[in-house]
py3Dmol code that shows the C-alpha trace and the ligand (Angstrom):
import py3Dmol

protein = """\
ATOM      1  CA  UNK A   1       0.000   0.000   0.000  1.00  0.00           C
ATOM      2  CA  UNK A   2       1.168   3.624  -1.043  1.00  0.00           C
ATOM      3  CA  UNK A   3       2.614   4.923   2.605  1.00  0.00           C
ATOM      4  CA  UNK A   4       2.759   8.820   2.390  1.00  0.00           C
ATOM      5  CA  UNK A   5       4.854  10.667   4.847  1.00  0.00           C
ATOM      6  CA  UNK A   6       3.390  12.638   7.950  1.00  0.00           C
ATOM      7  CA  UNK A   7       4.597  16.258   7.657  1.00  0.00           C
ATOM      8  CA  UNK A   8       3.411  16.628  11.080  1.00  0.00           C
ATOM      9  CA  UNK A   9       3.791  13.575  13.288  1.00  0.00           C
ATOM     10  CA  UNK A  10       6.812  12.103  10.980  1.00  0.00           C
ATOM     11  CA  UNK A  11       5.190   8.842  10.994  1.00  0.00           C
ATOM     12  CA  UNK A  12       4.064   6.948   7.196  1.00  0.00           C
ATOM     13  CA  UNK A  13       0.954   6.654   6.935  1.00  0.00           C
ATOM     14  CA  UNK A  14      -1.494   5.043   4.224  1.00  0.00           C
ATOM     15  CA  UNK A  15      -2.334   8.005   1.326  1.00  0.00           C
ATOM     16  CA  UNK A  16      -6.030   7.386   2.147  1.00  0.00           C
ATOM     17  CA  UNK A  17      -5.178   8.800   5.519  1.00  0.00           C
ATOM     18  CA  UNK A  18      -3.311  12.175   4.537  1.00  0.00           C
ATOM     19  CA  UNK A  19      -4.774  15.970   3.942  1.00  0.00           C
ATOM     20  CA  UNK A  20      -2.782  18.693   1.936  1.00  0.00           C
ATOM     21  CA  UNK A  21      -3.289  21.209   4.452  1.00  0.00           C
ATOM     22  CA  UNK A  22      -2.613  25.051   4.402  1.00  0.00           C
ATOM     23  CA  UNK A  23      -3.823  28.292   4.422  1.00  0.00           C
ATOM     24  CA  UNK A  24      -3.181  31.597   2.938  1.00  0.00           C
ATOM     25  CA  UNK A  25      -0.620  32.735   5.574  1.00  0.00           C
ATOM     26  CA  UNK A  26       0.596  28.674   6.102  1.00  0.00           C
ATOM     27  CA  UNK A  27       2.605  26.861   3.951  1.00  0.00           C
ATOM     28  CA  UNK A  28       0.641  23.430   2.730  1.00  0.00           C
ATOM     29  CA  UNK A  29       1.616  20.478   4.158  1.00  0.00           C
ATOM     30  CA  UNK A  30       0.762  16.707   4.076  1.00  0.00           C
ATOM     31  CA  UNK A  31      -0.716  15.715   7.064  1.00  0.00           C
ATOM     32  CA  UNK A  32      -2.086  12.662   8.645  1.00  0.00           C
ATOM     33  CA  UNK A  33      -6.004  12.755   9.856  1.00  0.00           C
ATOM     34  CA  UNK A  34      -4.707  12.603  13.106  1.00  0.00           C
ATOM     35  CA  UNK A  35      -2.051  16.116  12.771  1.00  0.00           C
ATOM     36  CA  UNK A  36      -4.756  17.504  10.398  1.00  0.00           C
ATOM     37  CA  UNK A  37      -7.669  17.050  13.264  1.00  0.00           C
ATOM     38  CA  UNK A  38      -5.489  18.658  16.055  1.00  0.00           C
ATOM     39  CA  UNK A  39      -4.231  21.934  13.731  1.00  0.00           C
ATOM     40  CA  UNK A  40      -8.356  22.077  12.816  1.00  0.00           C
ATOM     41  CA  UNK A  41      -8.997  21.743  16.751  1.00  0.00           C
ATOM     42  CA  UNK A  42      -6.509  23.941  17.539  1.00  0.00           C
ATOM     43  CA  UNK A  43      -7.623  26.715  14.905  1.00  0.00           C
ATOM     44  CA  UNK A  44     -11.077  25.967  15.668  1.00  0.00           C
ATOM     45  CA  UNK A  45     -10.477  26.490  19.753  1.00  0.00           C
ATOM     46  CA  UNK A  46     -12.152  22.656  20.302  1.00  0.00           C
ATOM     47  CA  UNK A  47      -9.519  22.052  22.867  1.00  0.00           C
ATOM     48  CA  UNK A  48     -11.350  18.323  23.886  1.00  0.00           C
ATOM     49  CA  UNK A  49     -11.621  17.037  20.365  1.00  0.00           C
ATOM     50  CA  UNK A  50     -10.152  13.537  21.076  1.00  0.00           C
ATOM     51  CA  UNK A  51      -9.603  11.815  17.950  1.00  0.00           C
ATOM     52  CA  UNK A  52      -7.932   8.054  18.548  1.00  0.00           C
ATOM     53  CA  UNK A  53      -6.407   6.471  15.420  1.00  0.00           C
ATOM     54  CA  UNK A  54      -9.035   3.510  14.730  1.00  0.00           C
ATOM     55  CA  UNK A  55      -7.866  -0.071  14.293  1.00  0.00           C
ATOM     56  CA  UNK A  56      -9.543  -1.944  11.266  1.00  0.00           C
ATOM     57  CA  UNK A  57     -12.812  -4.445  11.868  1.00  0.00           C
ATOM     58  CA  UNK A  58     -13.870  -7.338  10.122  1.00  0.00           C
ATOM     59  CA  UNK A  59     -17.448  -7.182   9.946  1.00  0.00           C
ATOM     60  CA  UNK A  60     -19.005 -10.214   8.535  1.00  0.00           C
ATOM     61  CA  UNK A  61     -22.082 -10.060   5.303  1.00  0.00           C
ATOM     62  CA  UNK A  62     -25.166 -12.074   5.584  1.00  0.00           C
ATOM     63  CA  UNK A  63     -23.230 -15.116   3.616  1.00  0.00           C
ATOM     64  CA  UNK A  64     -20.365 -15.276   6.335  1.00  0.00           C
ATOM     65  CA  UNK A  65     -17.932 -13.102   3.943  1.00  0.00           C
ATOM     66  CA  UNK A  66     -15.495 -11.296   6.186  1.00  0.00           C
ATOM     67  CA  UNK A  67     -15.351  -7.442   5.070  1.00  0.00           C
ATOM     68  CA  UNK A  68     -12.050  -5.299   6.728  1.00  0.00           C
ATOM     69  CA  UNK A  69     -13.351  -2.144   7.086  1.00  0.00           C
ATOM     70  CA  UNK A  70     -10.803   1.142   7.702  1.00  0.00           C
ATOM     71  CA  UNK A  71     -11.547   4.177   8.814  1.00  0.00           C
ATOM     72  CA  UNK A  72     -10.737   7.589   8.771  1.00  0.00           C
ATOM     73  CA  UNK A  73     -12.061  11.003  11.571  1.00  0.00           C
ATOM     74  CA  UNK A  74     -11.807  14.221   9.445  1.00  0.00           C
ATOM     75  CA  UNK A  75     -12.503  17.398  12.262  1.00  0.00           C
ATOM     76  CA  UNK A  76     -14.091  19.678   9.728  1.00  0.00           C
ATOM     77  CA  UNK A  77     -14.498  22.832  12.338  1.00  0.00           C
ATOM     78  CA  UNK A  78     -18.915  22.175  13.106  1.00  0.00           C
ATOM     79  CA  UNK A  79     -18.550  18.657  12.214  1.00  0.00           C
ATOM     80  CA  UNK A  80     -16.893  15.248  12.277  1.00  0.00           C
ATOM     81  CA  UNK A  81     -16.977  13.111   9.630  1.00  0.00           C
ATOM     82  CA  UNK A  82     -16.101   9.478   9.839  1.00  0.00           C
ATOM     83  CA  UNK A  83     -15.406   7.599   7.050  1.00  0.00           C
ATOM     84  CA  UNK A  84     -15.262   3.750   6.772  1.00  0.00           C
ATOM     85  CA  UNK A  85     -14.430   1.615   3.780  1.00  0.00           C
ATOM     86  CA  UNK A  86     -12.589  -1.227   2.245  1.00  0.00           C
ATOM     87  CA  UNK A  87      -9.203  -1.425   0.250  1.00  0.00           C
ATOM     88  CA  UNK A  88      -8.196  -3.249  -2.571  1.00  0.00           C
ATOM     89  CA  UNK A  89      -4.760  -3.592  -2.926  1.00  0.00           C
ATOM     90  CA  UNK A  90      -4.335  -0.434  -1.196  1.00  0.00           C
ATOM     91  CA  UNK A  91      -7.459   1.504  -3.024  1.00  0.00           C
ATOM     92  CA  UNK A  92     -10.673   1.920  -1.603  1.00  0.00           C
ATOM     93  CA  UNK A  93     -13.374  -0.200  -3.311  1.00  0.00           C
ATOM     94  CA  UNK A  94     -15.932  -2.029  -2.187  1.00  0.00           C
ATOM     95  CA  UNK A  95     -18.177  -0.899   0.654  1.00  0.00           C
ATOM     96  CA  UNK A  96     -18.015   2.831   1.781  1.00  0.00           C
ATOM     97  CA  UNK A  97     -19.775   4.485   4.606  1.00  0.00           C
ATOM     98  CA  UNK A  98     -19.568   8.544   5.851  1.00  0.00           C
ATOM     99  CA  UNK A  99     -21.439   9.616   8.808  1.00  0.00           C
ATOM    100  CA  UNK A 100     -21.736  13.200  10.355  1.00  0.00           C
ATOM    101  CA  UNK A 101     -21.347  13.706  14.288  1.00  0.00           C
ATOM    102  CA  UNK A 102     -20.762  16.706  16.472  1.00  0.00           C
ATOM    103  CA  UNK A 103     -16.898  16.930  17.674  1.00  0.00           C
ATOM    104  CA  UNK A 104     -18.272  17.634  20.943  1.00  0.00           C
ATOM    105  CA  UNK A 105     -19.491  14.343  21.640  1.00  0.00           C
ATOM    106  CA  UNK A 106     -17.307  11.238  22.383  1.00  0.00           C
ATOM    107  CA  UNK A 107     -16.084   9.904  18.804  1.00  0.00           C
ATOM    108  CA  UNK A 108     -16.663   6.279  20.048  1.00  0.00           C
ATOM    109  CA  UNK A 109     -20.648   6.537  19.913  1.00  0.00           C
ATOM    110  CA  UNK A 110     -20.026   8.284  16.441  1.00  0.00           C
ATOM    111  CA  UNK A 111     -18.326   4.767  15.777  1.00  0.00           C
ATOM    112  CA  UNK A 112     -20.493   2.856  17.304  1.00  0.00           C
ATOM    113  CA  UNK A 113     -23.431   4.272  15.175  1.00  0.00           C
ATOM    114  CA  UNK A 114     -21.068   3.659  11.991  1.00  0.00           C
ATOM    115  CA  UNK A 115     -20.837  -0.312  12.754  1.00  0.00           C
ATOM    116  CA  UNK A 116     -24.365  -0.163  13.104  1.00  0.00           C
ATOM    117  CA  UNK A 117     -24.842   0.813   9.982  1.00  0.00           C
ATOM    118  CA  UNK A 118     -22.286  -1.097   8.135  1.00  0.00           C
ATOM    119  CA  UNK A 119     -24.002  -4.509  10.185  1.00  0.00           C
ATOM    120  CA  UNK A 120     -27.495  -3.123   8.961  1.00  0.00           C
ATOM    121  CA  UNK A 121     -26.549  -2.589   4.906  1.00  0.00           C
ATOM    122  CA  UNK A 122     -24.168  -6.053   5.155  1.00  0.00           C
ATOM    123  CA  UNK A 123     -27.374  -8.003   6.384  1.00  0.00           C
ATOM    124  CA  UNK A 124     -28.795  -7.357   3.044  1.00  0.00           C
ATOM    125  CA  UNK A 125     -27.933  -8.348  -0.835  1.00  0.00           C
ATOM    126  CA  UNK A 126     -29.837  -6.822  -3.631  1.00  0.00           C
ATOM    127  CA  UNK A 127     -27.877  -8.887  -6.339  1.00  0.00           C
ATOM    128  CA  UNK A 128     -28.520 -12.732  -7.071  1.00  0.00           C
ATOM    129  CA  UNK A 129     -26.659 -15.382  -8.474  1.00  0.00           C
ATOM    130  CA  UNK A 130     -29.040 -18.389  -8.962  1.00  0.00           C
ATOM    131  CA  UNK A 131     -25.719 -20.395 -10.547  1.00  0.00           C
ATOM    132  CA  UNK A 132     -27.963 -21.008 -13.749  1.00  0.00           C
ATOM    133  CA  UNK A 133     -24.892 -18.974 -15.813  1.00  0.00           C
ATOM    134  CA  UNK A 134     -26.949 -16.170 -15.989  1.00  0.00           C
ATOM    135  CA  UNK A 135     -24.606 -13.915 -13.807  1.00  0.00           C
ATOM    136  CA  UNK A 136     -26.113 -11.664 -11.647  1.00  0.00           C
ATOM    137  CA  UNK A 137     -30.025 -10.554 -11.371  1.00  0.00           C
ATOM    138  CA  UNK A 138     -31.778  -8.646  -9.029  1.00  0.00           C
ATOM    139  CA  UNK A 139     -32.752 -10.140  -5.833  1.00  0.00           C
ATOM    140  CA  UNK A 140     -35.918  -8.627  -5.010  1.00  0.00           C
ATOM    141  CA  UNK A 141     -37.552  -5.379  -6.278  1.00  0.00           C
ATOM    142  CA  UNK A 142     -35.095  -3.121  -4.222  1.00  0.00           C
ATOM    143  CA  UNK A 143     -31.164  -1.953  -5.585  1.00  0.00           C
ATOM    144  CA  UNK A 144     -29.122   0.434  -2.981  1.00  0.00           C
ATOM    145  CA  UNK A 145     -25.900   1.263  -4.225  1.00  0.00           C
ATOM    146  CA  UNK A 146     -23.565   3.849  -4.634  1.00  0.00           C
ATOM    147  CA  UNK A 147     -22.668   5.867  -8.248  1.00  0.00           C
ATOM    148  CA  UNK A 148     -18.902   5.140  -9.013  1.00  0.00           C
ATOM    149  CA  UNK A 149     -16.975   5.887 -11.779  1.00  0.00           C
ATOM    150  CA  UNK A 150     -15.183   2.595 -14.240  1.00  0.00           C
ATOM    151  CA  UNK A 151     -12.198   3.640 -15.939  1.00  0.00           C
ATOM    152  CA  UNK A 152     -11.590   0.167 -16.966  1.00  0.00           C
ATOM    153  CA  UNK A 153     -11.691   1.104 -20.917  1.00  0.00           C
ATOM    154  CA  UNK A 154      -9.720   4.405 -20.630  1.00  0.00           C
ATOM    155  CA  UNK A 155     -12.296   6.689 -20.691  1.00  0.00           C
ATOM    156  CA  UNK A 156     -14.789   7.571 -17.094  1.00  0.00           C
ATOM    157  CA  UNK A 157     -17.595   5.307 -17.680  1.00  0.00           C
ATOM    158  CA  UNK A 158     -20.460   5.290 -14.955  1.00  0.00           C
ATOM    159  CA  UNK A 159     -21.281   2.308 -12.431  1.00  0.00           C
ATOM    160  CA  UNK A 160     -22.431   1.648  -9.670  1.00  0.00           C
ATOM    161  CA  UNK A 161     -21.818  -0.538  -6.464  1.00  0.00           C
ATOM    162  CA  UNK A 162     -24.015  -2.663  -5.106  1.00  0.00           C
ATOM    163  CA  UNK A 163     -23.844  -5.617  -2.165  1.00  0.00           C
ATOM    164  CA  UNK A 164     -19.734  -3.792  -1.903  1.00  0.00           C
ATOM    165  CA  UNK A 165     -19.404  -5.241  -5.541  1.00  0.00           C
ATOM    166  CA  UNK A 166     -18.762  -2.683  -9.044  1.00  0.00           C
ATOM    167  CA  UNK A 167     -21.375  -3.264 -11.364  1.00  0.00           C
ATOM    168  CA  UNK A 168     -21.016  -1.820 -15.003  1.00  0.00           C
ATOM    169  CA  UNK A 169     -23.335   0.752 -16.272  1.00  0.00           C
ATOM    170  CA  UNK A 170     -24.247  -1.922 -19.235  1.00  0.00           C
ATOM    171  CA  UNK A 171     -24.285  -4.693 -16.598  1.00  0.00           C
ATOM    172  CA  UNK A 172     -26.682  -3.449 -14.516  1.00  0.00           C
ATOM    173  CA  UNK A 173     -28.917  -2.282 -17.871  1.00  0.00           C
ATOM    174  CA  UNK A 174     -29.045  -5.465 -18.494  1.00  0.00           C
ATOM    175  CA  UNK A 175     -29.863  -6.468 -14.905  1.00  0.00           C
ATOM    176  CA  UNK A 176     -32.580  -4.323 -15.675  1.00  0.00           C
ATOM    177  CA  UNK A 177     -33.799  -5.402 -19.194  1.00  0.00           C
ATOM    178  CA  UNK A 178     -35.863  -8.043 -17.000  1.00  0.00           C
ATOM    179  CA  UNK A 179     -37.760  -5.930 -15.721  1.00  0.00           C
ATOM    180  CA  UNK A 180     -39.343  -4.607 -18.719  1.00  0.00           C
ATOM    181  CA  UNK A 181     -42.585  -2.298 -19.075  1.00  0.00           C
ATOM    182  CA  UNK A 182     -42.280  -2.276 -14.898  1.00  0.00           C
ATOM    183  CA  UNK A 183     -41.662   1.296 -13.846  1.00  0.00           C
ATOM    184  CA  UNK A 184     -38.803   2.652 -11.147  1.00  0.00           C
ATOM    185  CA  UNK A 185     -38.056   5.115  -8.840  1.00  0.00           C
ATOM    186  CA  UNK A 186     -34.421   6.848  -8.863  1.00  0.00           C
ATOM    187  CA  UNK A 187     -33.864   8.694  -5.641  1.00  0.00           C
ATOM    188  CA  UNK A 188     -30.552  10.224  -5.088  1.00  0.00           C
ATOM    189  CA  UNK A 189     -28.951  10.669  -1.488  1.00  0.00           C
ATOM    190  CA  UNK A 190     -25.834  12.379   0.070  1.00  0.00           C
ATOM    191  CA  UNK A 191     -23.045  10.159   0.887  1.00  0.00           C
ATOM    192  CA  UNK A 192     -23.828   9.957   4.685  1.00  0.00           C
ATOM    193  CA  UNK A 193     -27.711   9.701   4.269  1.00  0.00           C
ATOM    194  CA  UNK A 194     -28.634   5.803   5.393  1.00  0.00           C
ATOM    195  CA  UNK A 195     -29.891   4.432   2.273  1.00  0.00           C
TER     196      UNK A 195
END
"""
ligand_1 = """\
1
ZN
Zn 0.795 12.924 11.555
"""
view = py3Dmol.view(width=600, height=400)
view.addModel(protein, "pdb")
view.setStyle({"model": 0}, {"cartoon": {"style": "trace"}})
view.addModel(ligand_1, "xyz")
view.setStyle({"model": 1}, {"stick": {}})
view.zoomTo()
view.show()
């Protein structure tokens, strides 16, 4: 995994964890979440902000897979946000969860509501594979996902990622072509909205 250097603490660190951080009168530097979340306290006067590097968990899916989840506190002056996703050789993909908590209160509840969620949206797959060689169909008459972007062909192509797996745009079309003469509903939601 790409290690990027701490211009704070000193320490390498994994790139997902690191902020270019500067202002006008500062020179920009690349800082860890934990050295970017004290300058932000620090500049922000939230003198308790207590923000503990978090360990990976393996949280298990509804068919026993094991899913490592990492995570990463960004102090954002009014808010916290906590991120938590999975890496594929050292990128995120997969499953990806934000949520939004106060940074007065004690960031272990705001983690304790994240692996709520993540047990909540694991305990459910919208995507079928009956083994008939079909591939994959839809489950039930449901799909949460998240837009993501395929580059596999060179140029940005959309997709989307259902059940922590990337679905192509003509994939999931024809996912869809099943359905046909049904209508749907398309409902778009911010990134830390529960789906
Ligand atoms: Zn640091």
């Amino acid at each position: 995994m790409q290690q990027v250097h701490c211009e704070g603490c000193g320490k390498d660190v994994p790139g997902y964890d690191v902020t270019h951080f500067g202002s006008i009168d500062n020179e920009y530097r690349d800082l860890c979440s934990l050295c970017f979340n004290t300058e932000v306290a620090k500049l922000s006067g939230l003198d308790n902000f207590n923000s503990a590097r978090l360990e990976p968990i393996g949280i298990s899916d509804c068919n026993g897979e094991l899913h490592q989840f990492h995570f990463v506190t960004r102090l954002l002056v009014s808010m916290v946000t906590l991120e938590a996703f999975e890496l594929q050789e050292g990128q995120r993909a997969g499953y990806e969860f934000q949520m939004i908590g106060d940074p007065e209160e004690d960031q272990f509840d705001l983690l304790g509501r994240m692996v709520k969620r993540i047990r909540k949206t694991l305990s459910v797959k919208h995507l079928a594979d009956d083994g008939d060689g079909h591939g994959l169909r839809i489950a039930d008459m449901m799909v949460r996902g998240r837009i993501g972007c395929d580059y596999s062909e060179g140029v940005p192509a959309p997709s989307i990622v259902v059940d922590g797996q990337e679905i192509s745009w003509e994939k999931f079309g024809s996912m869809l072509s099943s359905f046909e003469g049904w209508q749907f509903r398309l409902e778009i939601l911010d990134r830390s909205d529960e789906l």
